[in-house]
Every structure is written in structure tokens, then in C-alpha cells.
N, C-alpha and C positions, 0 to 999 in steps of 0.2 A: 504493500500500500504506500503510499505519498506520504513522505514524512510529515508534510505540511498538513494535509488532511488528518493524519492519526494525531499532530498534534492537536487542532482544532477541535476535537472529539474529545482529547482529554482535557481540555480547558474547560471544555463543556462540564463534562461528567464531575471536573474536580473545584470546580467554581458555585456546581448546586449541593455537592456532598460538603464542601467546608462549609456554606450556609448554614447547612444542617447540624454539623458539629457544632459552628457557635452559635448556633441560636439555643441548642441544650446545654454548651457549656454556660454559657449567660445566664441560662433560666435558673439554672442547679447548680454550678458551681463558680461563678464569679463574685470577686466579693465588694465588685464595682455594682452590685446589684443587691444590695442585701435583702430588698423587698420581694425577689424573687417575681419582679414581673418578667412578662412575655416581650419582649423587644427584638424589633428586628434587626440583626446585626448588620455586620459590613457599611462600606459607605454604597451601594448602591440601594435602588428603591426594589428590585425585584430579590427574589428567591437565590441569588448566587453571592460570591466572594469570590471577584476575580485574583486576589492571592493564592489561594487554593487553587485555584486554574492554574497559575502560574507556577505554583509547587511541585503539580501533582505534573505537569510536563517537563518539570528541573531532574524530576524524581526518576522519571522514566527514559531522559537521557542518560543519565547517569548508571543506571541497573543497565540499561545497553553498552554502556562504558566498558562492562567487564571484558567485552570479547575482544576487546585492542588486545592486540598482543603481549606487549608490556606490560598490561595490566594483568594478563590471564595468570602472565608469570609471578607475580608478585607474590610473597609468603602469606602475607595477611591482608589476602585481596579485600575479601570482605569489610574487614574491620575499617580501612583503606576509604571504601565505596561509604558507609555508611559517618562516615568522618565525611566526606567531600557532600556529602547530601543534607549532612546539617551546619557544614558552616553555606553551601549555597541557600539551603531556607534561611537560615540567620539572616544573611546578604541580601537576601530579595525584604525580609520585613526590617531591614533597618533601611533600607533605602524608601521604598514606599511609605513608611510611618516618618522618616527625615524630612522628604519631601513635601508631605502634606503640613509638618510643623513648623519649616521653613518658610516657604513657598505661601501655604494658606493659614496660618496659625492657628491649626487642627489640628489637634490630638488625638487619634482613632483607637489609642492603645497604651495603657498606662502602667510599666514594671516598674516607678517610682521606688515602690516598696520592698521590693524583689532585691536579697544578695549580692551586690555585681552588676548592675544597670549600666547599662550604659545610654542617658539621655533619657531613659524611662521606656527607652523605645526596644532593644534586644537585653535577652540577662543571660548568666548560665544556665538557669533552672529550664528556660523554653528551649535551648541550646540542645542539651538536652535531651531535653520531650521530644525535638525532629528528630535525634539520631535513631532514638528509641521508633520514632513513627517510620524512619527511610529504611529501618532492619524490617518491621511492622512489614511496609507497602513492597519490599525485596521479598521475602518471605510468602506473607501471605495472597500479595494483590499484584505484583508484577505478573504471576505466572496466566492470572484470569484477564490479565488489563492485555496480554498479550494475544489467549485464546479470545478476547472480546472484538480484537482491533480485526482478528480473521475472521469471526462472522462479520464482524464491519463492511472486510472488504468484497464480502459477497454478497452486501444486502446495502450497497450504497444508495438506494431508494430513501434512508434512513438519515442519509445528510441532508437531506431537507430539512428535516425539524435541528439539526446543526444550525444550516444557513439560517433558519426562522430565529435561532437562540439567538444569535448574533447579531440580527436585526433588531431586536427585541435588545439586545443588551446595548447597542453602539446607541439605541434612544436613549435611554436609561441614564446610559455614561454622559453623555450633553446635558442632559437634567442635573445628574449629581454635579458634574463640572458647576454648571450656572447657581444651583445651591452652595457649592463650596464657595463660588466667589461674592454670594452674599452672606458669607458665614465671614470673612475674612474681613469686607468690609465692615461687620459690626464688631469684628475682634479688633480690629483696628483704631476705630470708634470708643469703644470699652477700655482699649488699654490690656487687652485679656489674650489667651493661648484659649481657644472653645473647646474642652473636651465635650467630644462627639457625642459619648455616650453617654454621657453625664445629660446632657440636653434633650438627649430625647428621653431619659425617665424621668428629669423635668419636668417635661412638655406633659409628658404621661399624666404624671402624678397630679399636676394643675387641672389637668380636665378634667381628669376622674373623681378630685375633688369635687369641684362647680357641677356633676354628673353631665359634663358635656361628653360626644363622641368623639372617641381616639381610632384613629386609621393606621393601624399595623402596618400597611404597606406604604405608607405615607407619613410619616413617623412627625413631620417639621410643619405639616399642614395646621395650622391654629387659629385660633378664634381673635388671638390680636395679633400687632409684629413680634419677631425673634427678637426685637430689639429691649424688648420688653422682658422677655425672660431672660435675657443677658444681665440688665440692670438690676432687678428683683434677687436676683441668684446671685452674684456676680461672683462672691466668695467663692461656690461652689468650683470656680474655674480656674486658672491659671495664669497668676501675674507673668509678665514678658519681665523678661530677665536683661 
């Protein structure tokens, strides 16, 4: 199959599966959440977390890695393989989470507290968690992700809902973009660093108080401006340094 099309397929597959991870790890075990509400993660509006996409296709050049020569030979291929697969997840969420705190002075992801931070944004302990997930996705989901990509490529009738995803997400990504440069603009205004997720159980919480409606998939959509909840809260957020 087409490198570029199997990747495309796991961006897909691994952009709605990390949704799903953090939208349980948020509910149940973050303790950015101690209310235990339902919030939708990531910065986009639908059902994915294009980091996970991003991961999960870091992940699976990498497991293909093994069969370079030089690497076949190596003593402790593996151990090797899964080292390179979580300093490249490290790499991808310190650069994406950098970016957005430079650039848009958003916070998408807070290890403040975490041993070892570096910027609040990658720690050892997540470090980690990917190596343990890159042995994980080697082990358990390489060998299906690879039996998956060959019915893929005998049933490419199926890149449709690919192409539809993608359509569906490059809107989405304009929307978020256009949200993040009014999240900036008021962060700017404020004097403040917006964590992300802080605002929207915010937002939550204020409605649910007033028994007004909260749109899960629409998390910013409000009854007054964000400028509002910025001022009201402000503490709750992160003086610029």
C-alpha cells in the first residue's frame, strides 16, 4: 500500500482512539478535573486529537524501523526502538504544547506539578508512560495495525470515509485556529497564559450553575463573551512570566 495513504489511515484511526483515551483519562483520572465532569478534550471541536494521529504514525515508522539493517543487528534492538519512540512522543508534545504557549498563550496541558517538568509542558513520568505505550503499541497493536493496513488495501472503497474524516477535520482545524486567535487576543488583553482546560470546566460549571445549556461539542459557545470568564476567573489562569 502507499505509504502516504497507510499513513493517512492511521492519523485517522489514532486521532479518534487518543480522543477517547483523554476524554476517560479527564473524566476519571485527571486531577485538572477534580469535579469529575465530562469534557471534551483536545483543542479541536470534533471526536479526534490530532497528536494521537501524529503518535500513532511516529509509532508505526518506527516499529518498521526494525528491519534497516543496522538496526536488525543491534543487541538490544528493542529496548533501542522503544527509547526512540518515546523521546519522539516526548518531541512531538513538547513542540505542539510550546507552540501553542508561545505563539497563542495557551496552555493545552499542565505537568507544573509533575517531578522534572520541563515548562509544565513534557516530564519524566509521561516520558515514560510513551515508552511503556511504544512496547504496548510494538507488542500488542503493531502486528493488527499491520494485518488492518492489508485489509485496507483490499477494500480501498473505505478511504472514503478517510477522505470524508479529513474534510471534516481541515473545517474543524480553521474553526479551532480562528478560536485560538480569539483566545490569544483576550490572553493578551488579560495579561494571562488561558489554560485551555481550565476554561472550559469554567464555562461548564457557570452554566450549569445558572441551569443554562452546555454543548459538549462546542465547549466555548456561551451565553456572554470569553472575555468575561477570563476577568471573573482570572486567578484561575496563568500570569505571563
Amino acid at each position: 500500500m502507499d505509504l502516504a495513504l497507510a499513513l493517512a489511515f492511521l492519523f485517522f484511526i489514532g486521532s479518534v482512539a487518543g480522543w477517547v483515551v483523554e476524554l476517560l483519562f479527564r473524566r476519571f483520572l485527571s486531577s485538572a478535573n477534580p469535579e469529575r465532569k465530562w469534557i471534551n478534550p483536545g483543542f479541536c471541536t470534533g471526536p479526534y486529537v490530532p497528536l494521537y494521529g501524529f503518535g500513532l504514525c511516529i509509532l508505526f515508522l518506527v516499529a518498521l524501523a526494525e528491519n534497516i539493517p543496522w538496526i536488525a543487528a543491534l543487541r538490544y534492538k528493542k529496548l533501542v526502538l522503544f527509547l526512540v519512540m518515546a523521546v519522539a512522543m516526548t518531541a512531538i508534545e513538547y513542540i505542539a504544547g510550546l507552540l501553542m504557549l508561545k505563539v497563542a498563550h495557551v496552555r493545552l496541558w499542565d505537568y507544573s506539578n509533575v517531578w522534572g517538568n520541563i515548562q509544565g509542558l513534557i516530564c519524566p513520568k509521561f516520558s515514560l508512560i510513551w515508552a511503556l505505550a511504544g512496547a504496548g503499541y510494538y507488542f500488542l497493536i503493531h502486528p493488527r495495525i499491520l494485518k488492518t493496513l492489508a485489509w485496507f488495501s483490499n477494500n480501498l472503497a473505505f478511504s472514503f470515509f478517510v477522505g470524508m474524516f479529513f474534510g471534516v477535520f481541515l473545517i474543524d482545524l480553521a474553526h479551532s485556529l480562528h478560536l485560538t486567535a480569539r483566545l490569544k487576543k483576550l490572553a493578551e488583553e488579560n495579561d494571562v497564559v488561558v489554560r485551555f482546560e481550565t476554561l472550559k470546566l469554567q464555562i461548564k460549571s457557570s452554566l450549569e450553575e445558572r441551569k443554562l445549556k452546555y454543548n459538549f461539542f462546542v465547549p466555548f459557545r456561551t451565553d456572554v463573551p470569553l472575555s468575561q470568564y477570563l476577568k471573573e476567573k482570572r486567578e484561575l489562569h496563568e500570569g505571563k512570566k
